[in-house]
C-alpha positions as CSV (number, residue, x, y, z in Angstrom):
1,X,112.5,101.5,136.1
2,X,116.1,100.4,136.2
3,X,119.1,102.8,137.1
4,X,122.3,100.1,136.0
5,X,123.4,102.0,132.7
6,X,122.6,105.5,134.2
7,X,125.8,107.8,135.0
8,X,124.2,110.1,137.5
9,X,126.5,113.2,139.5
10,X,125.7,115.1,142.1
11,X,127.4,118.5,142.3
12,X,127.2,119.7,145.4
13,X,128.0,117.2,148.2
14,X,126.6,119.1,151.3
15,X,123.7,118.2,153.4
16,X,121.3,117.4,150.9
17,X,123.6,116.7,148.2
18,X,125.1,114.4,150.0
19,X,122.0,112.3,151.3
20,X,120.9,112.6,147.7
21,X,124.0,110.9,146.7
22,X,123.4,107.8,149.5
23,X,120.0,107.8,148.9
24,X,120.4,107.4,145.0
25,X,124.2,104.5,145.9
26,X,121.3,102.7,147.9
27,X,118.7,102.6,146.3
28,X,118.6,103.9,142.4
29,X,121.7,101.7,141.8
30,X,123.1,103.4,138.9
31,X,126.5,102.3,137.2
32,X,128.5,105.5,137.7
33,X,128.0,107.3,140.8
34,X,130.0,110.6,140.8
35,X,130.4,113.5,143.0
36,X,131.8,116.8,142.0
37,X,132.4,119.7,145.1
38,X,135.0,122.0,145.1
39,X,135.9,121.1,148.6
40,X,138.3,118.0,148.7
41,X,137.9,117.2,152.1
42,X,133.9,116.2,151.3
43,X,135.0,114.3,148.2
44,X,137.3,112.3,149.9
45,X,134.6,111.4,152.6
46,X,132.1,111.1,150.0
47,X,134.6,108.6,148.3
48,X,136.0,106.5,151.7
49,X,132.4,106.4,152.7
50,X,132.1,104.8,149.5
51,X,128.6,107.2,148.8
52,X,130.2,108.1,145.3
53,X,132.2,105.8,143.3
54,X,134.5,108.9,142.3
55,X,135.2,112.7,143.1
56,X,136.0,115.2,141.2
57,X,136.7,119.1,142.1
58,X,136.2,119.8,138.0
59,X,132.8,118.9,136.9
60,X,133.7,118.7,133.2
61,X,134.8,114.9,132.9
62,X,132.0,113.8,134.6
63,X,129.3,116.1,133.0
64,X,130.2,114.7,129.7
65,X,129.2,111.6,130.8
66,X,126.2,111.7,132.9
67,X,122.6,111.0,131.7
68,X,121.3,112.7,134.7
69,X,122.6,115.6,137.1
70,X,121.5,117.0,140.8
71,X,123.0,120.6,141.2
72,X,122.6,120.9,145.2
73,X,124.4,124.4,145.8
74,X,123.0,127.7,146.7
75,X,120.6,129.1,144.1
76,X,122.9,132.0,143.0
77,X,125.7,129.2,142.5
78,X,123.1,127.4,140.8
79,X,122.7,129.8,138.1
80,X,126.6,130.6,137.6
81,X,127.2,126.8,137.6
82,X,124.5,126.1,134.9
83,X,126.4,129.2,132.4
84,X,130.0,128.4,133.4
85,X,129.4,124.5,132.6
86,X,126.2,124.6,129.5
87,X,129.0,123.1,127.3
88,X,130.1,120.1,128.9
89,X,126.4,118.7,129.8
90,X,126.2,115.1,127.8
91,X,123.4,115.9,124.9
92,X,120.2,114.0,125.9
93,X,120.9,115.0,129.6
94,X,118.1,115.1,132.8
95,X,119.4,118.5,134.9
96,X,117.9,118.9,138.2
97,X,118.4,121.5,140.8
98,X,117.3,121.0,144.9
99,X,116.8,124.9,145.5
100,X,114.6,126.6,147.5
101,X,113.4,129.0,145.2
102,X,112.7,128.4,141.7
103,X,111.2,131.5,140.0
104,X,115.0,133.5,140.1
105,X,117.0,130.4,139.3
106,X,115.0,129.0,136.2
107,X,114.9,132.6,134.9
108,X,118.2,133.5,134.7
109,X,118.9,130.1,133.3
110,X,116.7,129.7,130.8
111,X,118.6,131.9,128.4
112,X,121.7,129.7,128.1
113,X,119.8,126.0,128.2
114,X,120.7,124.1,125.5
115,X,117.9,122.1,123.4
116,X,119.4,118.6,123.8
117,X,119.4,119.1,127.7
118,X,116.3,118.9,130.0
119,X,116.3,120.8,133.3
120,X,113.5,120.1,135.5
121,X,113.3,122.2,138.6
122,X,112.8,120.6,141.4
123,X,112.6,120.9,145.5
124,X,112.9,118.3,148.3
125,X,111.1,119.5,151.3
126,X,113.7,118.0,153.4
127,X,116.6,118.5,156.0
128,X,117.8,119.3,159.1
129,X,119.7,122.2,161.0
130,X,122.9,121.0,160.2
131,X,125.0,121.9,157.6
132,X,128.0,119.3,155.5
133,X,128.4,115.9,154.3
134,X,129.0,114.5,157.4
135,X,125.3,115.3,159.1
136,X,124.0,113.5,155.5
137,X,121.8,110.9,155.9
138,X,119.6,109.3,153.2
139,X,116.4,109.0,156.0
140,X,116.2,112.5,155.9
141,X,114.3,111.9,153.0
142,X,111.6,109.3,153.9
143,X,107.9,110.3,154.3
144,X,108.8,113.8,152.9
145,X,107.3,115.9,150.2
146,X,108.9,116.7,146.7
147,X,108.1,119.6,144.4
148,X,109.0,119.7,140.6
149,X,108.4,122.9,138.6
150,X,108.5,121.5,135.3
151,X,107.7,123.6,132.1
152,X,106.1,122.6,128.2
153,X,109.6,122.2,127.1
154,X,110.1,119.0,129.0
155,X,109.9,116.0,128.0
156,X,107.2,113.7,129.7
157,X,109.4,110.9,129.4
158,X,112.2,113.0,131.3
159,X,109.7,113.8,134.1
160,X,109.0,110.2,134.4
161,X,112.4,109.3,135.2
162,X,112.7,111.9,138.0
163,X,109.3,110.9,139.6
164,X,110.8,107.4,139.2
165,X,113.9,108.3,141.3
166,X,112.2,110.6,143.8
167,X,109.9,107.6,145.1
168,X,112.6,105.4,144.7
169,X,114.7,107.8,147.2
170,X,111.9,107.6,150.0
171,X,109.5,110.8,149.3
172,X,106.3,110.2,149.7
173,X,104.6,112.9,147.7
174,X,105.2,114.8,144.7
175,X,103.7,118.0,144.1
176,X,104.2,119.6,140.8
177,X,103.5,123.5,140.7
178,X,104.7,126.9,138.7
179,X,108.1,128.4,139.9
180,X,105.6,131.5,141.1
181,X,103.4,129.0,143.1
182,X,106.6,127.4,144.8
183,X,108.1,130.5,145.7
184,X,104.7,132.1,147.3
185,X,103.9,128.9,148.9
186,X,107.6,128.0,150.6
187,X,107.8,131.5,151.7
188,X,104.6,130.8,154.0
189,X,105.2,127.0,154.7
190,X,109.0,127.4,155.2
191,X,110.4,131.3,154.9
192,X,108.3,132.4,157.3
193,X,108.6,129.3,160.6
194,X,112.6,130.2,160.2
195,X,111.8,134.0,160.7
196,X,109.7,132.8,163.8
197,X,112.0,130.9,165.0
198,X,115.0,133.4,165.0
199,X,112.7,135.7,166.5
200,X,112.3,133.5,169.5
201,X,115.5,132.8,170.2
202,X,116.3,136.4,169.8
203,X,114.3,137.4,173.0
204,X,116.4,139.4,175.5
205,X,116.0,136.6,178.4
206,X,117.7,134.4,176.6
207,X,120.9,136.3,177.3
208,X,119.8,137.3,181.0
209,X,119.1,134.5,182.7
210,X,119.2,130.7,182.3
211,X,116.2,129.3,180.4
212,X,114.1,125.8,181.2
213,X,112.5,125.4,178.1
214,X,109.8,122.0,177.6
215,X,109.2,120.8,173.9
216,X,106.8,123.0,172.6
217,X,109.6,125.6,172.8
218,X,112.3,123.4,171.6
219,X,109.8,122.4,168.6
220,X,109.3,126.2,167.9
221,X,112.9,126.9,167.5
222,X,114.4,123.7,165.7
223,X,115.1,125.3,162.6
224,X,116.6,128.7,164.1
225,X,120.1,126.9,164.0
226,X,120.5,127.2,160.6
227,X,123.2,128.1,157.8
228,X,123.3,131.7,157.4
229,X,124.7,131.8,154.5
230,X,122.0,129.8,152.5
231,X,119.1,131.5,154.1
232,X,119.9,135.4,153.5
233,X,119.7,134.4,149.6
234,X,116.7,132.5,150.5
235,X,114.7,135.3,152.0
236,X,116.6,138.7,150.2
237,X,115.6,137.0,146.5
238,X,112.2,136.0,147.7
239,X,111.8,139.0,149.7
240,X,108.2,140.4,148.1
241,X,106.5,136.7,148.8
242,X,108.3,137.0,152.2
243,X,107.0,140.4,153.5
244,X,103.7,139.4,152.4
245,X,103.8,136.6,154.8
246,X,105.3,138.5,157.9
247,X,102.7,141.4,157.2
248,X,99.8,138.8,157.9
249,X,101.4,136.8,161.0
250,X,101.8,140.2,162.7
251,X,98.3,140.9,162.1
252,X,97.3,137.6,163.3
253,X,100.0,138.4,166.7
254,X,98.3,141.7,167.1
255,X,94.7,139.8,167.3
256,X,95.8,137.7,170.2
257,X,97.1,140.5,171.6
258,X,94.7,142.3,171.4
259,X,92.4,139.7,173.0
260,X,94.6,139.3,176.1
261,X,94.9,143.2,176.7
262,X,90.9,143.6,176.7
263,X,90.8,140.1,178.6
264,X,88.6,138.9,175.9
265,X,88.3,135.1,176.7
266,X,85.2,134.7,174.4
267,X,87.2,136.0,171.0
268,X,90.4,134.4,172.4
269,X,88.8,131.1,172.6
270,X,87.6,132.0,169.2
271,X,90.9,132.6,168.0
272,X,91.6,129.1,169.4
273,X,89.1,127.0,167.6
274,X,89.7,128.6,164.5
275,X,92.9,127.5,164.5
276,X,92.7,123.8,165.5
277,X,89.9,123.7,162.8
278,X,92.5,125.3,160.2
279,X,95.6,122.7,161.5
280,X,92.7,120.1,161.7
281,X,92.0,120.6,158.2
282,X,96.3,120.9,157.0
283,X,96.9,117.0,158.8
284,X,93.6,115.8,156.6
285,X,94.7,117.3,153.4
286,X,98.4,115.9,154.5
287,X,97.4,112.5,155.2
288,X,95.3,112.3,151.9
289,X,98.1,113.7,149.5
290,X,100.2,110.8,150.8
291,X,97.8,108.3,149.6
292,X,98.1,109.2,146.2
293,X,102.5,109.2,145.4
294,X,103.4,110.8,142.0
């Protein structure tokens, strides 16, 4: 599908907003570009980096024009964008969010969607610890997963066009589930390593004495350097899903424990094998998935 008489904006010109935005100048092509952020300094970057064709710190001009919108801001800002703004969406319009929790944000929007415009939830399992436009890159985005959360109201033809652009981007995979199923499932697959890693680095050695650390530990605790902001609404509004999670890893922590303190080699090994057959199994079901794009 071509892109050359599409207006697309981005609202939101962070991280993944903007690698959404170079991703989409590189390779979607459309014949409007814009950016809308209420910080100036990343609009002028976006625009002398030449990522968006124009910036603007008032989303209405723009929104009147675009066929097809990314909101990439915090899912509470989400929401208040969506009902401060449901006037000046172009009629016919494709709305897309990047948040990481779906269930909170497409409920309290539903009630003000309009019927000529089509939001599509939507959540690319992509990133990096960093936070602003200036750590954006568009290969953050290649080989990854993408999950959609669409509903009966929209439009096949709609959901099309933002398959069409996610591949076109550099996902790999696109997994379409319930708002529910997202948010139970990222708690585990995303919630719950950040929680682990903050944990680790929140050890007492690490403030009493210098620490040589080899990958395994550096691996472990990538994604503790993260944006604070962001992930307290992450984990307070999906807090039920989270606790769930947390409950069963420290069950799982207390069986290896447990194994050590009786010096139980036989069920430790067991413990082991059980889980190389389980993260065996997750790399199969990984590899196959991105076989099969869309």
């Amino acid at each position: 599908m071509e892109y050359s008489d599409f207006n697309i904006t981005v609202v939101g010109l962070g991280l993944i907003g903007g690698s959404l935005a170079m991703a989409i100048n590189k390779k979607i092509k459309p014949k409007n570009l814009w950016g809308v952020d209420i910080d100036k300094e990343s609009l002028n970057l976006a625009m002398a980096s030449r990522i968006i064709d124009k910036g603007f710190p008032d989303p209405k001009e723009p929104l009147q024009k675009s066929d097809f919108v990314f909101i990439c801001l915090y899912p509470s800002a989400i929401v208040e964008f969506v009902k401060e703004n449901i006037a000046s969406f172009k009629p016919g319009a494709i709305v897309t969010d990047v948040a990481g929790l779906k269930e909170s944000v497409i409920r309290e929007i539903s009630p003000v969607l309009r019927n000529d415009i089509d939001f599509i939830g939507g959540h690319p399992m992509a990133g990096n610890e960093f936070k602003g436009i200036k750590y954006a890159s568009e290969k953050i985005f290649d080989g990854a997963n993408y999950i959609i959360t669409p509903s009966a109201k929209n439009k096949k033809a709609n959901i099309f066009v933002l398959k069409d652009m996610i591949l076109k981007i550099g996902f790999a995979n696109i997994i379409e589930m319930t708002p529910e199923e997202h948010d139970d499932m990222v708690a585990f697959t995303s919630h719950l390593p950040h929680i682990i890693a903050l944990s680790l680095v929140l050890n007492p050695i690490i403030e009493k004495k210098p620490i040589c650390t080899g990958s395994s530990f550096q691996d472990a605790t990538r994604v503790a350097k993260l944006n604070s902001d962001l992930w307290s609404e992450l984990l307070l509004k999906n807090s039920s899903n989270v606790v769930k999670y947390l409950e069963t890893f420290e069950s799982n922590v207390q069986e290896f424990k447990k194994a050590i303190l009786n010096i139980d080699e036989k069920y430790l090994k067991e413990l082991f094998a059980k889980a190389c057959r389980l993260k065996e199994e997750l790399e199969l079901n990984a590899n196959s998935r991105r076989k099969v794009k869309g």
